[in-house]
C-alpha positions as CSV (number, residue, x, y, z in Angstrom):
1,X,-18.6,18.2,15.3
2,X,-21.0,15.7,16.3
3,X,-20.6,12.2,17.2
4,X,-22.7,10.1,14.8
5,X,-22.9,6.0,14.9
6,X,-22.3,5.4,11.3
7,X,-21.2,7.3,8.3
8,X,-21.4,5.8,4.4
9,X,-17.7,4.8,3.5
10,X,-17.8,7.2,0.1
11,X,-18.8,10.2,2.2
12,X,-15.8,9.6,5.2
13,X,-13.3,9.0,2.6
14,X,-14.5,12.5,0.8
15,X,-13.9,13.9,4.3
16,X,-11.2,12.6,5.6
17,X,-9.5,13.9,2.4
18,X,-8.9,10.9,0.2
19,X,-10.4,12.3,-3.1
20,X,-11.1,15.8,-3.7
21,X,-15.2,15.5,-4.6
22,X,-17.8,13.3,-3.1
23,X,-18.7,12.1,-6.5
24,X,-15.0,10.8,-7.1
25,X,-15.1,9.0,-4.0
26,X,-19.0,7.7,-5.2
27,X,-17.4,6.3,-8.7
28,X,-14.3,4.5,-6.6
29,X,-16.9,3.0,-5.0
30,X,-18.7,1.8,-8.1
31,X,-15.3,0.6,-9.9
32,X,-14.2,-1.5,-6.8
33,X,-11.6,0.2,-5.9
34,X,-12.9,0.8,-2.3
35,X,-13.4,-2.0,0.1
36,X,-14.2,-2.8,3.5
37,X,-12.8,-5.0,5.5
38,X,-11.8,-7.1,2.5
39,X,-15.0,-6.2,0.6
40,X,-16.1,-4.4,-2.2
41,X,-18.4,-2.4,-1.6
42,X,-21.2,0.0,-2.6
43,X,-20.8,4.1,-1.5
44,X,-23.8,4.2,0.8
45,X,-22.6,0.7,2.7
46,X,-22.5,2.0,6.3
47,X,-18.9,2.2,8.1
48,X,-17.8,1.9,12.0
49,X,-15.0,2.5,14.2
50,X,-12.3,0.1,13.8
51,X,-13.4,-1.0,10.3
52,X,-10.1,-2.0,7.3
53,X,-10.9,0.9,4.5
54,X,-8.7,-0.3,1.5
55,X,-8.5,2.9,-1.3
56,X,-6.7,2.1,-4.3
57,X,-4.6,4.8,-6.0
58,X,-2.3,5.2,-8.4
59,X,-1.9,1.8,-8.5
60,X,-1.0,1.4,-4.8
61,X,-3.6,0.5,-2.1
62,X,-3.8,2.7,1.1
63,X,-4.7,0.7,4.3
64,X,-6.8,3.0,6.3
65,X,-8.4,2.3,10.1
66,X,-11.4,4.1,11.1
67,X,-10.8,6.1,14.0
68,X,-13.4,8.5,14.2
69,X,-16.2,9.3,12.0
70,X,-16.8,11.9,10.2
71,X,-19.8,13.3,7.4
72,X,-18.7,16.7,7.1
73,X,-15.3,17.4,5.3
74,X,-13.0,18.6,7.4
75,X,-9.5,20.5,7.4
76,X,-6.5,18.7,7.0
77,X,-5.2,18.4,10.9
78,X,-8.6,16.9,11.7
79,X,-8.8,14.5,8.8
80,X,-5.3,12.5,10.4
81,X,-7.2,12.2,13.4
82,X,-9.9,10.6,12.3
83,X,-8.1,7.3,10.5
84,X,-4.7,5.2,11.4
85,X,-2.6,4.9,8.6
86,X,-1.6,1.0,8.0
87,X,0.0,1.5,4.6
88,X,3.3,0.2,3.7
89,X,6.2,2.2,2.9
90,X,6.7,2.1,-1.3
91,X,9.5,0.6,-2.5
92,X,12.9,1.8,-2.9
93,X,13.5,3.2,-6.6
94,X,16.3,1.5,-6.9
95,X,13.9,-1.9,-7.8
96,X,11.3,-0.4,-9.9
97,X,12.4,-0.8,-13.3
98,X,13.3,2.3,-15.3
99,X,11.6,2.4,-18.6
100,X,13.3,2.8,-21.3
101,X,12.7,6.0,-23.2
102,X,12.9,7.0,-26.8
103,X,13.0,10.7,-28.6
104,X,10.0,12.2,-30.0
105,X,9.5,11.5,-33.6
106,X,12.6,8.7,-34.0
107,X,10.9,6.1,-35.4
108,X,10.1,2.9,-35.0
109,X,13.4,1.3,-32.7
110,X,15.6,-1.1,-35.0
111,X,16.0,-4.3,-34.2
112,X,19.2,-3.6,-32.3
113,X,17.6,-1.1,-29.7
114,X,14.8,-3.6,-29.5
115,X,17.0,-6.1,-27.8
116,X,18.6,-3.6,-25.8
117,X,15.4,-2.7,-24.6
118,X,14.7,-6.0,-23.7
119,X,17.8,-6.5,-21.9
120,X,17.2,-3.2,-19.4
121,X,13.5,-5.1,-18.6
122,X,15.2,-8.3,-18.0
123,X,13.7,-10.5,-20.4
C-alpha cells in the first residue's frame, strides 16, 4: 500500500468501506450528504489526514477522522485503521417513538383509533 498525499473524499469513503460502489459514494457526494470539515462538498474535493468526514445514513450522520489514506479499497481490518470513529452512540429504544401500526386491508382508522393514535405520538 502506498503512501499518497491526498485522496478525493468519494473514493476514501468507497474504500474505507462506507458504501458498497464508488458511484454510491459519487451521488452522496452530489446530494450533500458528505461533508468535510463542516462542508459540503463535491466527490473529487481532495482530503488529508486529520480532516472531519461527516456521511449521512439512514438518517443518522457518522463522524469519521482521517487517519490514513487510502485509494484502493481495502479489506475490512484495514479499513478501521484507516479512520477514528467519533460517532455517537444511538439512542436508547426506549425514546424513539413506536409507531403505531394497523392490519393490512382494515380501512381507513375511525375516528376513535385516530385519537388513540394521537395519544401514543404525544400530541
Amino acid at each position: 500500500m502506498a503512501e499518497v498525499n491526498s485522496a478525493r473524499v468519494d473514493s476514501w469513503a468507497w474504500a474505507v468501506r462506507q458504501f458498497k460502489t464508488r458511484s454510491a459514494a459519487t451521488t452522496a457526494c452530489r446530494a450533500g450528504h458528505v461533508r468535510l470539515n463542516g462542508e459540503k462538498v463535491k466527490a473529487a474535493a481532495p482530503l488529508h489526514i486529520g480532516d472531519e468526514v461527516r456521511i449521512r445514513q439512514g438518517g443518522f450522520d457518522r463522524i469519521l477522522v482521517v487517519e490514513k489514506l487510502v485509494v484502493k479499497r481495502v479489506g475490512a481490518t484495514v479499513a478501521a485503521q484507516c479512520f477514528r470513529d467519533l460517532t455517537p452512540p444511538p439512542p436508547p429504544r426506549e425514546t424513539v417513538p413506536q409507531v403505531a401500526v394497523r392490519d393490512r386491508g382494515a380501512g381507513r382508522p375511525t375516528k376513535r383509533e385516530r385519537r388513540d393514535v394521537d395519544r401514543l405520538r404525544g400530541r
